[in-house]
N, C-alpha and C positions, 0 to 999 in steps of 0.2 A: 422450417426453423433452423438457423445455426446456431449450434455450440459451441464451447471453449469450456475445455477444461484440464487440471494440470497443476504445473510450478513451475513458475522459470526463477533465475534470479537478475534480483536488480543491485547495483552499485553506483554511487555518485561522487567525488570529493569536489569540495571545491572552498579555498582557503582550507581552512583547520576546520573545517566540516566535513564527515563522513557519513555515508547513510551505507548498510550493505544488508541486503533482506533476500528473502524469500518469496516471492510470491505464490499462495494457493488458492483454489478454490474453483468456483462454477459460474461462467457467464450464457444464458440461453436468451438468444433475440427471436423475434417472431415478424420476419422479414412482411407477412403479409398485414400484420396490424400493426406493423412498427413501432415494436415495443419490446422492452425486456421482460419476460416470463418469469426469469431467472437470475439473482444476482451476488454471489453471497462472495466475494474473497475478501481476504488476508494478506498483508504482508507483516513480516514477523524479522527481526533480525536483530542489528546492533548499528546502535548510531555513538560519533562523538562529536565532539565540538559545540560549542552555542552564538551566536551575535543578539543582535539589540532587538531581533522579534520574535523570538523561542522563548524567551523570560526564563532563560537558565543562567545568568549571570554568570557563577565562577564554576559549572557543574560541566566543564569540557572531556571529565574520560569518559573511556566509552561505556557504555550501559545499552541492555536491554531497551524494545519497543517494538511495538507493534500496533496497524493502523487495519481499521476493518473497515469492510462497505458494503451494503446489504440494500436491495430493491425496498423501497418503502413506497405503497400505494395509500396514494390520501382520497 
């Protein structure tokens, strides 16, 4: 199996869009069944700006957010 685990950080601008976070969390893959075991991060930081498909209209300073993503077996 390989691991991943940690924080890096991430940053993007682009136009009057900023995103700058953190990333954490734990990813475990299981090279011989070819699957994730394991999946739970986080990123967490500060974003500003909005365009025509955020549905933030006039809400451009920056503020708080955070986006999570977690293994879900159906």
């Amino acid at each position: 199996m390989s691991g991943l685990a940690g924080r890096a950080p991430i940053s993007t601008s682009e136009g009057n869009r900023v995103l700058a976070t953190q990333v954490h969390g734990r990813a475990t893959f299981d090279e011989t069944a070819g699957e994730f075991r394991e999946f739970k991060i986080v990123a967490a930081g500060q974003r500003q700006g909005a365009n025509q498909f955020n549905a933030r209209g006039d809400d451009q300073a920056a503020a708080p957010m955070g986006v999570a993503w977690r293994l879900h077996k159906g």
